[in-house]
N, C-alpha and C positions, 0 to 999 in steps of 0.2 A: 592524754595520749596513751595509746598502746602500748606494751612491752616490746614488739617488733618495732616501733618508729624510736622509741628513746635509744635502743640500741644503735639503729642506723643511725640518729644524730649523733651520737656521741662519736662513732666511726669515722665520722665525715668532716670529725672537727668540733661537736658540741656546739647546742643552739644558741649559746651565751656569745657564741665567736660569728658564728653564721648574721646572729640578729645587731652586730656592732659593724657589720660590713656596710658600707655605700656604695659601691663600684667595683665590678670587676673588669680587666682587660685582660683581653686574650689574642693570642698569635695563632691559629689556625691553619689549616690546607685541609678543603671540601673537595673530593675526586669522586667517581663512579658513574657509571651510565646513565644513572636519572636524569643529569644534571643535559645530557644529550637530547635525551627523549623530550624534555622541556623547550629544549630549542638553545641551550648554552652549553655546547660544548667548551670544555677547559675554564668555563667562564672563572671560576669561585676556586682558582688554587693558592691564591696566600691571599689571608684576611688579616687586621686586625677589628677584633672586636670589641667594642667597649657595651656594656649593661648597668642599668642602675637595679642591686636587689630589690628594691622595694616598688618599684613601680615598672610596668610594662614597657621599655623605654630599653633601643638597642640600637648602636650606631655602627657601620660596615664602612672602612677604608683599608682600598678602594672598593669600588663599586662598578664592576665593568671595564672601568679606565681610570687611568693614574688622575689624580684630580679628583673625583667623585667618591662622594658618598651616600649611603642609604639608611635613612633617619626611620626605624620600625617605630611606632607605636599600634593597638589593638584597633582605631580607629581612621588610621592615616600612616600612608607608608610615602616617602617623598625623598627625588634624588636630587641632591646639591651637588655643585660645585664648590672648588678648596673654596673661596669670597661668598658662599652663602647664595647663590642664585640657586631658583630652584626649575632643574631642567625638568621633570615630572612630577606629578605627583596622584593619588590614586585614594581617595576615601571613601569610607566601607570596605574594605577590602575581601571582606571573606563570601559576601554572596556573588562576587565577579566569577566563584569558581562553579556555580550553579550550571549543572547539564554535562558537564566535561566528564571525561572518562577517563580512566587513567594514563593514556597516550597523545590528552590534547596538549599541545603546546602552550607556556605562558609566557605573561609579559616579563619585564625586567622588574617590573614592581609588584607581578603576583610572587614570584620568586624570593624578592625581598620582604614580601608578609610572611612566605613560609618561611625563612632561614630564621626571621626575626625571633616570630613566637618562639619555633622551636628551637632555638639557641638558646631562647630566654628561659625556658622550661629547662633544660640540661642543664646549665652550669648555673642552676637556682636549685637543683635537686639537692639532697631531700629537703633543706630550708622551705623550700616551695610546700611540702607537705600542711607546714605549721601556718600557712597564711589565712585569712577570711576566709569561713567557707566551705573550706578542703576537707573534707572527711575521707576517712582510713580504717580498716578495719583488716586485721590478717588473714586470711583464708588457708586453705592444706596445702599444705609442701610439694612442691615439686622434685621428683627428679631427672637429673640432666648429666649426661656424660658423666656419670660413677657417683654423681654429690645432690646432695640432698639440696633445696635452697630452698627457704623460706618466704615467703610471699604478702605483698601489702595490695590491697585492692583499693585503689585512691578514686575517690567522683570530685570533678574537681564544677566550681559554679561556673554561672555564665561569665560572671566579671574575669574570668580567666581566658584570655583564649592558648587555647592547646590544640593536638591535635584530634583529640575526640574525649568527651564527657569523664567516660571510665576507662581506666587501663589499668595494669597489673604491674606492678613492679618485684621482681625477684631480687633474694639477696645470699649471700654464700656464708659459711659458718662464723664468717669473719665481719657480718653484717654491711658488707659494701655489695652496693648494686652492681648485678652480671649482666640483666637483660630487663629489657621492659619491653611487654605488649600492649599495642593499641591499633587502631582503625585511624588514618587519614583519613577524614572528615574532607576536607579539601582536594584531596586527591580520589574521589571517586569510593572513598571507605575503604583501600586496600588496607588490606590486614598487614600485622608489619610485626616481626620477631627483631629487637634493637638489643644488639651484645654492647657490653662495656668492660672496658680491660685496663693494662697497663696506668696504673694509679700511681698520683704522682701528690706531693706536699707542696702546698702553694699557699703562706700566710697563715700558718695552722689550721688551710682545708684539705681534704681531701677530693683530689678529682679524677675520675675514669680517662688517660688522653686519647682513649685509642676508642672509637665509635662504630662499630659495621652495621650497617641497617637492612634486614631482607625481608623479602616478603616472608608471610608466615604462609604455611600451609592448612590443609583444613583440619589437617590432625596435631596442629599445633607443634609443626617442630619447622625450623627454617630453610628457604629455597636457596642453597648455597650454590647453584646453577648460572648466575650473571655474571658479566666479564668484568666484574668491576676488585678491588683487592679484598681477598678471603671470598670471594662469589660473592659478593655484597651489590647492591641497587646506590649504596651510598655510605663513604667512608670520611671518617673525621677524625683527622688528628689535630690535638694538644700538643705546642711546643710550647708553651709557656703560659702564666697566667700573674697578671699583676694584682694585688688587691689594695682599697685604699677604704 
């Protein structure tokens, strides 16, 4: 591992505490325009989350309506009721998004591949770095509103799914992650500048609670222009985070 990744583990918690975790549960609210544009308005404002670190596997209650939940995994995303029936379900999930543009509308189960992955990529960061695969390498600093931050350029393999091969992840003097860029893949390749904030102590990790996701622009700085909170396309707060 690189000098920039051992510093970020350690900041996040150290990989000795990261790699002893099975599960994490998390208390949630998803708000912002996207969620409209999609065709769910208000859908996703209190979640509980559950994720297993170590395998692709992330479960949403509720799911739309009290009773329901949404069961992600990479090859299959499926919505249950509280007794285990299964009211849909959707395999393959990721070339369903083939042809779309960034303003077509999705199902309830393409939604639930995107929140899935990308949940499970967030609160696996940076742990996720050290997995099968993942290569890292640092690249030149950025600067950003007066501060320097340091930069890991991560390619992550197929067996992952994310939302696009390579991204950048930024880090501040203090080695926690500020912002990460990448391309939705699924979403038609929008570019996307994702800030990460108000850090919180949960089981000896550390996690960003506060998320704003905007489009990036071409010059690489963010579209702070949408109605959503901070001009954001899509916000996420952490109230909590259980680990086991």
């Amino acid at each position: 591992m690189n000098d920039l990744l051992n510093s970020v583990l350690d900041a996040h918690g150290g990989l000795d505490r990261w790699s002893s975790v099975r599960t994490l549960t998390a208390r949630l609210t998803i708000d912002g325009p996207f969620w409209e544009m999609r065709g769910f308005k208000d859908a996703f404002l209190k979640e509980t989350l559950e994720i297993d670190l170590h395998r692709q596997h992330a479960v949403f209650t509720p799911w739309l309506e009290p009773g329901q939940s949404l069961i992600y995994t990479p090859d299959r995303v499926v919505l249950r009721t509280a007794d285990g029936g299964t009211v849909a379900d959707l395999s393959e999930p990721r070339p369903s998004y083939a042809g779309y543009d960034p303003y077509s509308p999705w199902t309830a189960l393409q939604v639930g591949y995107f929140l899935g992955y990308a949940m499970w990529n967030y609160l696996t960061t940076p742990y996720l770095f050290t997995l099968p695969g993942v290569r890292t390498r640092e690249i030149e600093p950025c600067e950003e509103d007066g501060a320097t931050w340091r930069r890991l350029h991560v390619t992550f393999p197929d067996t992952i799914a994310t939302h696009t091969r390579e991204q950048v992840f930024h880090f501040s003097e203090d080695s926690l992650l500020r912002r990460l860029d990448y391309n939705v893949d699924v979403n038609a390749g929008v570019p996307v500048a994702h800030y990460t904030d108000e850090y919180r102590t949960f089981g000896g990790l550390a996690f960003p609670t506060r998320r704003l996701v905007h489009p990036r622009n071409v010059d690489g700085t963010p579209n702070r222009g949408l109605p959503g909170p901070g001009g954001s396309a899509i916000a996420i707060d952490i109230h909590d985070i259980t680990i086991s």
